[in-house]
MIGUDO-655723 format. One line per field, with one value per atom (N, C-alpha, C): residue in one letter; atom name; z, y, x. Coordinates in nm, 3 decimals. Layout:
resn: A:...
name: CA:...
pz: Z:...
py: Y:...
px: X:...
END
This chain:
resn: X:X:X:X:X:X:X:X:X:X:X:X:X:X:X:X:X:X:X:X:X:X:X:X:X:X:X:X:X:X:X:X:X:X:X:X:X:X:X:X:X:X:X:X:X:X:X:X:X:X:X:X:X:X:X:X:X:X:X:X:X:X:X:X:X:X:X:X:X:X:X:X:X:X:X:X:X:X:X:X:X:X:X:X:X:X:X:X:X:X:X:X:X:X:X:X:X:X:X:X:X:X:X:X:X:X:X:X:X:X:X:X:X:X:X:X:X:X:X:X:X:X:X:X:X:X:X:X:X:X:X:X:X:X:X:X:X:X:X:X:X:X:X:X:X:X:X:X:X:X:X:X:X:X:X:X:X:X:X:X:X:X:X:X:X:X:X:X:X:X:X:X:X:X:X:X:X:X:X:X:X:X:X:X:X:X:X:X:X:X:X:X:X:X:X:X:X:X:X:X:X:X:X:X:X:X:X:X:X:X:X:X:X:X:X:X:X:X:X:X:X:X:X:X:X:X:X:X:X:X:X:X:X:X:X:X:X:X:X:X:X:X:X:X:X:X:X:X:X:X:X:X:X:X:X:X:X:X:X:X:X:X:X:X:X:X:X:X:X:X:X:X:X:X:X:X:X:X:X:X:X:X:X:X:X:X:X:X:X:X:X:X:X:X:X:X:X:X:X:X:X:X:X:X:X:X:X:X:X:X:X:X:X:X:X:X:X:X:X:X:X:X:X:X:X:X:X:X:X:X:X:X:X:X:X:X:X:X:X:X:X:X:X:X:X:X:X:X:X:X:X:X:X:X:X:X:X:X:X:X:X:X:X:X:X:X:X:X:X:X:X:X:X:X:X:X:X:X:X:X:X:X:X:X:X:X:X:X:X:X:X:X:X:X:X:X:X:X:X:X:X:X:X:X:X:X:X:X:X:X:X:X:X:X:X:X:X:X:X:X:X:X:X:X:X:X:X:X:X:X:X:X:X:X:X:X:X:X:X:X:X:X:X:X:X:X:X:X:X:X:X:X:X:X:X:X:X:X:X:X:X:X:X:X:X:X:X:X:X:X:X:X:X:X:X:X:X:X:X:X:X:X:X:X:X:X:X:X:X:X:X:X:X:X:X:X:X:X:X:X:X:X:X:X:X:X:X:X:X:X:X:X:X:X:X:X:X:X:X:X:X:X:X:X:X:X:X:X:X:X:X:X:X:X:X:X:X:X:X:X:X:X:X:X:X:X:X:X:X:X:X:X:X:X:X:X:X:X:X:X:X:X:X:X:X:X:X:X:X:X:X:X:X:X:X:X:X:X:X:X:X:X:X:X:X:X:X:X:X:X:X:X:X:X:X:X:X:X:X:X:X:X:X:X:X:X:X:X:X:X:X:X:X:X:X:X:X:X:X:X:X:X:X:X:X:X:X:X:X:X:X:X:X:X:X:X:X:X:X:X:X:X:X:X:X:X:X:X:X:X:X:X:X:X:X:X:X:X:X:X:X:X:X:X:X:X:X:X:X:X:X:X:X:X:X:X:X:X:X:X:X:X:X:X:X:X:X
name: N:CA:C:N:CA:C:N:CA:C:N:CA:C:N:CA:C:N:CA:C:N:CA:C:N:CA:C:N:CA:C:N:CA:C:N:CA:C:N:CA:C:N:CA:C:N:CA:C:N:CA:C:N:CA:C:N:CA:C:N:CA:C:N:CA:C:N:CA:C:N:CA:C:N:CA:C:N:CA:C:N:CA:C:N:CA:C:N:CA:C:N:CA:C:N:CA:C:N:CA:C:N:CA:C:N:CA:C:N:CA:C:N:CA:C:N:CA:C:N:CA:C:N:CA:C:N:CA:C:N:CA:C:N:CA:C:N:CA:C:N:CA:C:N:CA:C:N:CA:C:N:CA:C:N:CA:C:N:CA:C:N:CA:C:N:CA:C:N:CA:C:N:CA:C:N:CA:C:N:CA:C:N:CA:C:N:CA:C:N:CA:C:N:CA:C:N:CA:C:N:CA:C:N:CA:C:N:CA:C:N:CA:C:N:CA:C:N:CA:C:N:CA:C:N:CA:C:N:CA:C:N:CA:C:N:CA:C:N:CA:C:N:CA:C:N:CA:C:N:CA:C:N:CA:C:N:CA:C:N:CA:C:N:CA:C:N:CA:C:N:CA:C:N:CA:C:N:CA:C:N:CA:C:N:CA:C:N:CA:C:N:CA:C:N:CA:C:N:CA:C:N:CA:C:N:CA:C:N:CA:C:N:CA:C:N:CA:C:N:CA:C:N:CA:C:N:CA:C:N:CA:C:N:CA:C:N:CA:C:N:CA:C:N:CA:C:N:CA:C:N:CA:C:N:CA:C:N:CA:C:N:CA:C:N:CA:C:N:CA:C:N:CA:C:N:CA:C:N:CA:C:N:CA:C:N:CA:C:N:CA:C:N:CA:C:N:CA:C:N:CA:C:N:CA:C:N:CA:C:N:CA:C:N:CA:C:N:CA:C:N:CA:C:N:CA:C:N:CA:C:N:CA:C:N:CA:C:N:CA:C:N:CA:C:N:CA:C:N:CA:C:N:CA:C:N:CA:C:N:CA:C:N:CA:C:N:CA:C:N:CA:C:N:CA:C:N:CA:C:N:CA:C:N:CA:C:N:CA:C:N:CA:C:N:CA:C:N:CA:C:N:CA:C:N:CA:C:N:CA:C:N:CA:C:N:CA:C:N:CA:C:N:CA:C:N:CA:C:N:CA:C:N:CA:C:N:CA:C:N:CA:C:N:CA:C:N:CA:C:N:CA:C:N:CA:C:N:CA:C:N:CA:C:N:CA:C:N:CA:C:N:CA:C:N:CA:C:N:CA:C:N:CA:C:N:CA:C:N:CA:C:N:CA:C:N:CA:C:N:CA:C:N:CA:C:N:CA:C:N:CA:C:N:CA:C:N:CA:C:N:CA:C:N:CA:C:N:CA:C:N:CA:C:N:CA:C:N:CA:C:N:CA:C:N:CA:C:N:CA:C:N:CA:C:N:CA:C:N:CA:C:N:CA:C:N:CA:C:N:CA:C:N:CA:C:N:CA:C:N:CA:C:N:CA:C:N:CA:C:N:CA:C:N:CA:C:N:CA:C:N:CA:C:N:CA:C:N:CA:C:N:CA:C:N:CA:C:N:CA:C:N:CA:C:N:CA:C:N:CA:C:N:CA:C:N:CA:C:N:CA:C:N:CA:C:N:CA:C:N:CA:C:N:CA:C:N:CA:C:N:CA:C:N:CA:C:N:CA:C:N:CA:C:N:CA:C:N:CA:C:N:CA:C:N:CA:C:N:CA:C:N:CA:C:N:CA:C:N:CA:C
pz: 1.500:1.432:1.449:1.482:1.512:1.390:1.333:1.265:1.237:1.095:1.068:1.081:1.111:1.130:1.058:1.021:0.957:1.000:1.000:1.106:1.040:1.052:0.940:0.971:0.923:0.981:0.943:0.992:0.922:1.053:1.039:1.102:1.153:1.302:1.393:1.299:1.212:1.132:1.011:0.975:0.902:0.939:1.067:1.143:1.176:1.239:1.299:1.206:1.019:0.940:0.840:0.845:0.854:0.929:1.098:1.192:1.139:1.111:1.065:1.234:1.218:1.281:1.272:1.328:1.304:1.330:1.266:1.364:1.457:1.530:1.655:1.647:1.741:1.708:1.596:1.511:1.420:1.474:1.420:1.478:1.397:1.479:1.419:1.450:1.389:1.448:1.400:1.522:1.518:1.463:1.375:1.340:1.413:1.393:1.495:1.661:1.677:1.850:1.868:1.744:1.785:1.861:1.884:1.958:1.843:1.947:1.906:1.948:1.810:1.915:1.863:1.975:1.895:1.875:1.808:1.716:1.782:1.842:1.905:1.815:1.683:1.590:1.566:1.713:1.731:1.736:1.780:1.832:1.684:1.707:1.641:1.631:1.572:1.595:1.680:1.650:1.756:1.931:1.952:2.069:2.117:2.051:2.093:2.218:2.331:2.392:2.320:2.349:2.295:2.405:2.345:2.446:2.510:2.606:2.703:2.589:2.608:2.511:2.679:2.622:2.741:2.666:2.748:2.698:2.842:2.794:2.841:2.890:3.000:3.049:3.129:3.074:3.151:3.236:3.347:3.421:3.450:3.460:3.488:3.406:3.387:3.342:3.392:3.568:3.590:3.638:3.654:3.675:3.560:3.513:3.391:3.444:3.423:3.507:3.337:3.392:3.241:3.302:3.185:3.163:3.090:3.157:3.059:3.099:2.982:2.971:2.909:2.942:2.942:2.810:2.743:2.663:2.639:2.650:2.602:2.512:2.460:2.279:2.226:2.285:2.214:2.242:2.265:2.299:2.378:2.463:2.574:2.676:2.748:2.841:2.976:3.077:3.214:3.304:3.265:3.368:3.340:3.401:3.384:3.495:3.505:3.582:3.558:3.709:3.674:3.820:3.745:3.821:3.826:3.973:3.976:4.065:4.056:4.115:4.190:4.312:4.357:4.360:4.346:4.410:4.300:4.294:4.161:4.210:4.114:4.071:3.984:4.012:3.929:3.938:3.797:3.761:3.729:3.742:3.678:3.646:3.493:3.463:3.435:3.455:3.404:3.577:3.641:3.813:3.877:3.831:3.855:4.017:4.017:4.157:4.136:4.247:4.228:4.336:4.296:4.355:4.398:4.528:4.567:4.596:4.581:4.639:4.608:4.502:4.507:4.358:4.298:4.197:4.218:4.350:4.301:4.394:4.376:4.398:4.400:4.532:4.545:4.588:4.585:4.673:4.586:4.627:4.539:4.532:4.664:4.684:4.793:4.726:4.811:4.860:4.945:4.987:5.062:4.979:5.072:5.122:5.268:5.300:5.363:5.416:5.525:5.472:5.488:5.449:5.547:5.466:5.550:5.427:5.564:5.501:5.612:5.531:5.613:5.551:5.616:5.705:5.740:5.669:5.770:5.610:5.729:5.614:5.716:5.621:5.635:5.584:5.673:5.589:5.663:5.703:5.715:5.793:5.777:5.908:5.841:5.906:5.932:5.983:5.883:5.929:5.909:6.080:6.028:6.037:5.987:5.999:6.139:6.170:6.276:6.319:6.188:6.189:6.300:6.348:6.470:6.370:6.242:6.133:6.060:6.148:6.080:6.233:6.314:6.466:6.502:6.578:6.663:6.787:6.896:6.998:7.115:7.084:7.153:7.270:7.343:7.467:7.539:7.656:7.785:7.787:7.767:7.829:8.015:8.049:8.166:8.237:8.364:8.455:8.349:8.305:8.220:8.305:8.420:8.463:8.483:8.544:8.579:8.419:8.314:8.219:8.174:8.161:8.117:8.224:8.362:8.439:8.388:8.302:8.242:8.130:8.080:7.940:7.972:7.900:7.906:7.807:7.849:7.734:7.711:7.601:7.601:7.487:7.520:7.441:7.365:7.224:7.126:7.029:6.990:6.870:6.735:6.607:6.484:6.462:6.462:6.447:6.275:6.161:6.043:5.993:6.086:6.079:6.168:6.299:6.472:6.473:6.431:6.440:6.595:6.687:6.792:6.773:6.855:6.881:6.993:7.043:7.164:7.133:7.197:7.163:7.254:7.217:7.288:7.238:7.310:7.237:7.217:7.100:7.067:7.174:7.218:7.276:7.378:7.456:7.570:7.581:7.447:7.409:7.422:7.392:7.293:7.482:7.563:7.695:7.764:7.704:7.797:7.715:7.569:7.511:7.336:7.345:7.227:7.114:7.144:7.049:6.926:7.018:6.939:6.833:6.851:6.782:6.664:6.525:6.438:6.414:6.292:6.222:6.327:6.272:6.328:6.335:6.239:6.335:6.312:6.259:6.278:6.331:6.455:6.495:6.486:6.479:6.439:6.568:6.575:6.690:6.673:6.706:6.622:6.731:6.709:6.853:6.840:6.730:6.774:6.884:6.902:7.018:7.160:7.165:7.271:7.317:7.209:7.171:7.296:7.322:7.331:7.517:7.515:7.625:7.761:7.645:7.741:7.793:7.658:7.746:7.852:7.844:7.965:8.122:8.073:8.186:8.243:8.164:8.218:8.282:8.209:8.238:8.393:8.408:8.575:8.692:8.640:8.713:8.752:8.681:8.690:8.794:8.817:8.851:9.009:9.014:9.152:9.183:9.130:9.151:9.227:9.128:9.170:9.318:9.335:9.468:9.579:9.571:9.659:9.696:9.586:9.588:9.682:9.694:9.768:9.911:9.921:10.056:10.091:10.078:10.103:10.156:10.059:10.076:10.200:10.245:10.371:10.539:10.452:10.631:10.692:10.580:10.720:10.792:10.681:10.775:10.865:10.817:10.968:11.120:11.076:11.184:11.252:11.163:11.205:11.309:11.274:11.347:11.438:11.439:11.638:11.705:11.640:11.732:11.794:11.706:11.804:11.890:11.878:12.039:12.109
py: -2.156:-2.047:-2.068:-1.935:-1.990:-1.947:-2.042:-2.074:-1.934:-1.916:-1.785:-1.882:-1.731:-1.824:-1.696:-1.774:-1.716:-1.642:-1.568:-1.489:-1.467:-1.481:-1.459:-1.348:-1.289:-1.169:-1.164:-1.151:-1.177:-1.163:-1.083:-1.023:-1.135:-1.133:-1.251:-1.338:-1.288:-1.406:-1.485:-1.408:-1.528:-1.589:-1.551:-1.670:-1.721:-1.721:-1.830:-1.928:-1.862:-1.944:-2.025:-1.982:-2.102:-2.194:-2.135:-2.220:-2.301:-2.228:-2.332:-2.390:-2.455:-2.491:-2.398:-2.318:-2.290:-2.361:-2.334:-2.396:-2.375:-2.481:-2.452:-2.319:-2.182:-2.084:-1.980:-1.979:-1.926:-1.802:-1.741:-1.645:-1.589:-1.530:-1.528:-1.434:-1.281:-1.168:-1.148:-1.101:-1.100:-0.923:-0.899:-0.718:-0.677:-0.710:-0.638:-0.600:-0.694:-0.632:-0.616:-0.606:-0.656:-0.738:-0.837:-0.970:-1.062:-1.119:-1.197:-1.361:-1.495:-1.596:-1.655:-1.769:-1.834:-1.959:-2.034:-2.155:-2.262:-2.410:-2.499:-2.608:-2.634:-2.729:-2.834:-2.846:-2.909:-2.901:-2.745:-2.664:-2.602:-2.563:-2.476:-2.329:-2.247:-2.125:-2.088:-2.162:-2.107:-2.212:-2.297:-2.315:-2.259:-2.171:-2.133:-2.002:-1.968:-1.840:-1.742:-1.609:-1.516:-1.468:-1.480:-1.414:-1.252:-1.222:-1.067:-0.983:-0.910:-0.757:-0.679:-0.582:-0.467:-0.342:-0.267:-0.141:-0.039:0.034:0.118:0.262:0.302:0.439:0.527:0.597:0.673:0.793:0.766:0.892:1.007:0.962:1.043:0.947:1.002:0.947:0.811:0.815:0.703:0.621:0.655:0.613:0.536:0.383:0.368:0.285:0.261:0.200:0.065:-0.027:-0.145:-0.205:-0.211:-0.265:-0.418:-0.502:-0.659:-0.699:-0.731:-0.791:-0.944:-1.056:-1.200:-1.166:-1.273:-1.330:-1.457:-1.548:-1.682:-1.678:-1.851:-1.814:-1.772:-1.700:-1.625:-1.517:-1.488:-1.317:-1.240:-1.287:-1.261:-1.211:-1.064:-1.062:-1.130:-1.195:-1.281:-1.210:-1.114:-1.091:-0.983:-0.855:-0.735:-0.685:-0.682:-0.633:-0.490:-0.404:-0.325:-0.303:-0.314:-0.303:-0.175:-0.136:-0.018:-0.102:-0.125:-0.177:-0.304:-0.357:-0.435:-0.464:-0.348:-0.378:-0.394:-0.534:-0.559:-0.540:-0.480:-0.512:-0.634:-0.668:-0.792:-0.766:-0.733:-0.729:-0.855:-0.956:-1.029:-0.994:-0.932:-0.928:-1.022:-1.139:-1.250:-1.248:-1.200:-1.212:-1.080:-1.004:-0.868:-0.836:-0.945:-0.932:-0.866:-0.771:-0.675:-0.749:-0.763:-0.782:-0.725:-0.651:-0.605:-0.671:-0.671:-0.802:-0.851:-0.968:-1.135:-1.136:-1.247:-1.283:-1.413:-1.363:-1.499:-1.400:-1.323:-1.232:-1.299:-1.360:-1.477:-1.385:-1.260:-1.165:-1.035:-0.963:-0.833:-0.763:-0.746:-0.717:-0.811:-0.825:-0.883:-0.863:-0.843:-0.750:-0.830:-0.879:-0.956:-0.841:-0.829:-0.730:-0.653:-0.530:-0.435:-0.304:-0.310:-0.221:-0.095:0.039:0.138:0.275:0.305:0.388:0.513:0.636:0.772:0.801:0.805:0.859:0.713:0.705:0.647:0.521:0.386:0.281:0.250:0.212:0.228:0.066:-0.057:-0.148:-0.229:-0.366:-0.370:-0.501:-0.525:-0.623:-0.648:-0.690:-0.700:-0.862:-0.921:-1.101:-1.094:-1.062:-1.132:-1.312:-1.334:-1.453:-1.545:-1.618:-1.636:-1.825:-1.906:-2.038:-2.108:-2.168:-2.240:-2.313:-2.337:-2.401:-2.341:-2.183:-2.089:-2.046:-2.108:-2.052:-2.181:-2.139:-2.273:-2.189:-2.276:-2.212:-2.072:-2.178:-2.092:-2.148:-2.023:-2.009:-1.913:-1.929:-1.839:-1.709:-1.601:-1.521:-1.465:-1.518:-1.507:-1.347:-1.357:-1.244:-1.127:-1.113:-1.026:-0.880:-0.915:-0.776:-0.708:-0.793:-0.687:-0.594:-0.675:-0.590:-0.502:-0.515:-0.436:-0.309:-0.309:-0.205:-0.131:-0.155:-0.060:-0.022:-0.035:0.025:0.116:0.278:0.365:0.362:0.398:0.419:0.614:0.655:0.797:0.870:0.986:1.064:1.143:1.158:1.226:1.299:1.468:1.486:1.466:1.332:1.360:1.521:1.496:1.618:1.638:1.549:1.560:1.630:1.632:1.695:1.767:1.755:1.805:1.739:1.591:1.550:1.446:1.452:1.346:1.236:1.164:1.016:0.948:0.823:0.740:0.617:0.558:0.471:0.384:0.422:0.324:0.469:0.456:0.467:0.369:0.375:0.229:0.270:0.375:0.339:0.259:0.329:0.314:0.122:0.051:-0.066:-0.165:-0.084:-0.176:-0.205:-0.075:-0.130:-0.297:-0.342:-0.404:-0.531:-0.510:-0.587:-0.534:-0.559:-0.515:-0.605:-0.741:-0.818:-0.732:-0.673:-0.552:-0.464:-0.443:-0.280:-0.341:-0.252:-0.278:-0.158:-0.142:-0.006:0.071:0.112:0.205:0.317:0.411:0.553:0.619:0.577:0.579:0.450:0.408:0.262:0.237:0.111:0.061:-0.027:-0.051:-0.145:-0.243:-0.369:-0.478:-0.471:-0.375:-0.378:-0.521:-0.622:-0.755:-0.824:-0.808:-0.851:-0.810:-0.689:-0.633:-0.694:-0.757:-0.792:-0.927:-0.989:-1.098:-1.078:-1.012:-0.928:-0.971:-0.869:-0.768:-0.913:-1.013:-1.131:-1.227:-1.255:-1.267:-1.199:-1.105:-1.010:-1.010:-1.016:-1.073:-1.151:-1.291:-1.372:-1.399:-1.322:-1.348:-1.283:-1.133:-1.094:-1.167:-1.254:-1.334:-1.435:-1.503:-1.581:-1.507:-1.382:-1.347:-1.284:-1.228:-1.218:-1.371:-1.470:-1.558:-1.647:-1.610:-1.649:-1.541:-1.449:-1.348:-1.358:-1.356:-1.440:-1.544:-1.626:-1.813:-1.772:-1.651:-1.625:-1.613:-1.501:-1.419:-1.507:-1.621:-1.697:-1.816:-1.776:-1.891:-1.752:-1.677:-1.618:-1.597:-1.658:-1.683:-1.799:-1.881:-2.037:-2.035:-1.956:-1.925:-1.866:-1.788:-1.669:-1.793:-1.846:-1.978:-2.062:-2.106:-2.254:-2.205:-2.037:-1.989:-1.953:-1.936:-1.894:-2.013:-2.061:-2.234:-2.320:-2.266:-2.342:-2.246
px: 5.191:5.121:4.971:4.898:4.759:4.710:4.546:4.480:4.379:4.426:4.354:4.147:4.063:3.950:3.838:3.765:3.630:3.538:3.511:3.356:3.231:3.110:3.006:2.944:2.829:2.734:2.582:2.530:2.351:2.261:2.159:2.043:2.019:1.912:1.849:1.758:1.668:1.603:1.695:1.807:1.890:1.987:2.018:2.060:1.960:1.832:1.770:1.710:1.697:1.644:1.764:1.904:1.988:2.015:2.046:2.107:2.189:2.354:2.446:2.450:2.615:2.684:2.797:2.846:2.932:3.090:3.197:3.297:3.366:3.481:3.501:3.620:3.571:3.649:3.583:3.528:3.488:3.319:3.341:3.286:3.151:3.011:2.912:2.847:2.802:2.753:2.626:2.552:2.439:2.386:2.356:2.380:2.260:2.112:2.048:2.105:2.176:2.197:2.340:2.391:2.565:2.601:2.544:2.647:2.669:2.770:2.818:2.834:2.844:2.828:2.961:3.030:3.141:3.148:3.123:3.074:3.186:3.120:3.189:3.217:3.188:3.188:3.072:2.974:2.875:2.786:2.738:2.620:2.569:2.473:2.402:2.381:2.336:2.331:2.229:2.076:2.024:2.025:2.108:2.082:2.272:2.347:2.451:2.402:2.512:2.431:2.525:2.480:2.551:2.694:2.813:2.896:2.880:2.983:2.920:2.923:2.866:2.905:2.923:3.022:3.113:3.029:2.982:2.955:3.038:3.137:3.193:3.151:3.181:3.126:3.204:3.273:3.404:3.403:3.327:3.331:3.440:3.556:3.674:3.775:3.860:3.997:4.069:4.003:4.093:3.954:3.832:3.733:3.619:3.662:3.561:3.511:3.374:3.263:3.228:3.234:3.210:3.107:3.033:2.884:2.913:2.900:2.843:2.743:2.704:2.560:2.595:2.505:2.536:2.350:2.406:2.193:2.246:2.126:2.106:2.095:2.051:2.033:1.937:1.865:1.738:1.744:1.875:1.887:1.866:1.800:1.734:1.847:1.860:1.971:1.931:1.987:1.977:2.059:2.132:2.237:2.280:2.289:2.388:2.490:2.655:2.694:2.768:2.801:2.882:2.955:3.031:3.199:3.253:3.295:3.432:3.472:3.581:3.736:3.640:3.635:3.617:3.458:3.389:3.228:3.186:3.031:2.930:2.828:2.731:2.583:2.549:2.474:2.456:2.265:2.220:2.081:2.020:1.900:1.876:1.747:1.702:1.571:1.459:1.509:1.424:1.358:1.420:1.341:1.323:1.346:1.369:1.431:1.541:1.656:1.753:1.818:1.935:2.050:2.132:2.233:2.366:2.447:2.525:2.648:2.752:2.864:2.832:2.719:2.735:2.698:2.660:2.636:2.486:2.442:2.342:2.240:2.149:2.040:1.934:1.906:1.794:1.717:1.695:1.564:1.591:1.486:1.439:1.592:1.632:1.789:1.857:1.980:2.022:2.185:2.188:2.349:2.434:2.576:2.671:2.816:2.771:2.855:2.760:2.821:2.796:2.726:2.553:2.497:2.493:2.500:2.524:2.408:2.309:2.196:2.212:2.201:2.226:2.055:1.977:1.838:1.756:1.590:1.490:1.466:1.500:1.398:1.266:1.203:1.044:1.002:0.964:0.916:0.859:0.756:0.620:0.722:0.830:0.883:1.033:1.142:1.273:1.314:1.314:1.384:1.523:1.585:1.716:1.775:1.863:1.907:1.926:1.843:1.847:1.851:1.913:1.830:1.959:1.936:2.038:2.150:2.110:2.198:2.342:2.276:2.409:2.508:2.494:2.542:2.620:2.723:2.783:2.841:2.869:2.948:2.797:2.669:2.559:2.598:2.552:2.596:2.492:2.418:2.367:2.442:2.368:2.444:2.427:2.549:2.556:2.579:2.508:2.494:2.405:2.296:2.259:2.239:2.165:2.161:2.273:2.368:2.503:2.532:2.545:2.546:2.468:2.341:2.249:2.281:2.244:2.308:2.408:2.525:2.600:2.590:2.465:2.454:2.321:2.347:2.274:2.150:2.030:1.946:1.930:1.942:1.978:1.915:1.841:1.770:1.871:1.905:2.006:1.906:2.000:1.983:2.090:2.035:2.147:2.215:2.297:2.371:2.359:2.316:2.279:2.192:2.052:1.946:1.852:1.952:1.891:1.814:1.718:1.641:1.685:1.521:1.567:1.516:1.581:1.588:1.612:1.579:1.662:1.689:1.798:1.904:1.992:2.109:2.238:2.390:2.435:2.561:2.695:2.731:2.781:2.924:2.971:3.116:3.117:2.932:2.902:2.900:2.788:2.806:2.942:3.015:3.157:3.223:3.202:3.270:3.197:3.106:3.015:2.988:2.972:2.928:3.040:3.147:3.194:3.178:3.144:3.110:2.947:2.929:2.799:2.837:2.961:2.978:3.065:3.065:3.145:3.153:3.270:3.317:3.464:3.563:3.646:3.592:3.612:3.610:3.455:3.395:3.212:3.149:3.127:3.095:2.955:2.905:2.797:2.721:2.577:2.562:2.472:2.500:2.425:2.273:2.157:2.076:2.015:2.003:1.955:2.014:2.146:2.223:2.151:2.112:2.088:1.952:1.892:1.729:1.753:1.826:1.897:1.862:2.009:2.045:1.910:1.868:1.717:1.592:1.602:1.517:1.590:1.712:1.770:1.755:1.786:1.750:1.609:1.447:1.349:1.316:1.378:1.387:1.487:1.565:1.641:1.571:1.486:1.414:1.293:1.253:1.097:1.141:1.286:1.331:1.281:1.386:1.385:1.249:1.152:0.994:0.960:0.943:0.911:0.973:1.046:1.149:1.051:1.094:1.028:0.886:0.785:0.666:0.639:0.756:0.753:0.775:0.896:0.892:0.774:0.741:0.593:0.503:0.452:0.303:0.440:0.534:0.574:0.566:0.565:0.527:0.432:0.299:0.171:0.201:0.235:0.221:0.355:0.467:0.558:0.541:0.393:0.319:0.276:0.148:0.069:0.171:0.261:0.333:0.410:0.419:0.453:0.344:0.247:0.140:0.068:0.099:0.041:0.090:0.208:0.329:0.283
END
């Protein structure tokens, strides 16, 4: 049989100017903010944190969107999420970081998983992940020109907004380089890959410049060493 248990109630300054202990299980509400804390037998009231409060929001019938909020022991909230079915936000106002998929929002935003934006981002530079610490299995990419040769560069209008543009097309991509493309039936194209690609390909042409070059400066002194027999 479980242990019937006690709960107390009293505004933030009379809890903070008792600070029992509460006991272990026993329960302690805070009435200015409605939380609540639950007393370990050892702790105190004010270095206890406050457990989640759920605030509920029911868009549709089968659609309810739940709000928890986390506070330390000074009340203070650190954390807000909200959940529909699998995907979180996770707010932290003490840093003012937003978080998508994850729970640890080390940047203004931070997104684990596959971001997808329908028009124009606009921003003053783009670092992707690039440290040799996150890669294994690097490798040359071999024959670059032959590939690059099969990939088109192509003037398009979005059919969203007739607005133009030039590009790649990812089907055109996925034949040549499919390790590029993601997504089924709207496909995606990783162009850092291509970023890749394209200095290879300089780099083989400089090769054969420079070869051609070597001929060149050998057919005076080839002219020279028949004209002198």
């Amino acid at each position: 049989m479980a242990q019937q248990i006690q709960f107390r109630r009293g505004t933030a300054a009379e809890w903070a100017a008792a600070n029992p202990i509460l006991a272990q299980g026993e329960l302690g509400i805070n009435l200015d903010g409605n939380r609540l804390k639950i007393g370990t037998g050892l702790t105190s009231w004010n270095y206890l944190d406050y457990t989640a409060v759920f605030d509920v929001i029911v868009q549709s019938p089968t659609a309810p969107i739940v709000y928890p909020t986390f506070a330390n022991a000074s009340g203070t909230t650190s954390i807000g999420i909200a959940s529909t079915g699998s995907t979180s936000v996770v707010y932290i106002p003490s840093s003012g970081n937003l978080g998508i998929g994850t729970t640890n929002a080390t940047s203004k935003l931070t997104v684990a998983g596959n971001l997808l934006v329908t028009g124009i981002i606009t921003a003053t530079d783009f670092n992707s992940a690039s440290d040799i610490r996150l890669k294994e299995n690097i490798q040359k990419i071999d024959n670059p020109i032959d590939k690059i040769i099969k990939i088109d560069g192509v003037r398009f209008d979005w059919k969203s907004d007739n607005k133009p543009s030039m590009g790649v097309i990812a089907q055109n991509i996925e034949e040549v380089l499919p390790e590029l493309v993601s997504g089924g039936e709207s496909k995606t194209v990783n162009y850092n890959g291509i970023i890749g690609l394209l200095i290879e390909c300089v780099k083989t042409q400089q090769e054969q410049i420079d070869e051609l070059n070597r001929r060149l400066d050998e057919l005076p002194k080839k002219r020279t060493r028949k004209s002198s027999k």
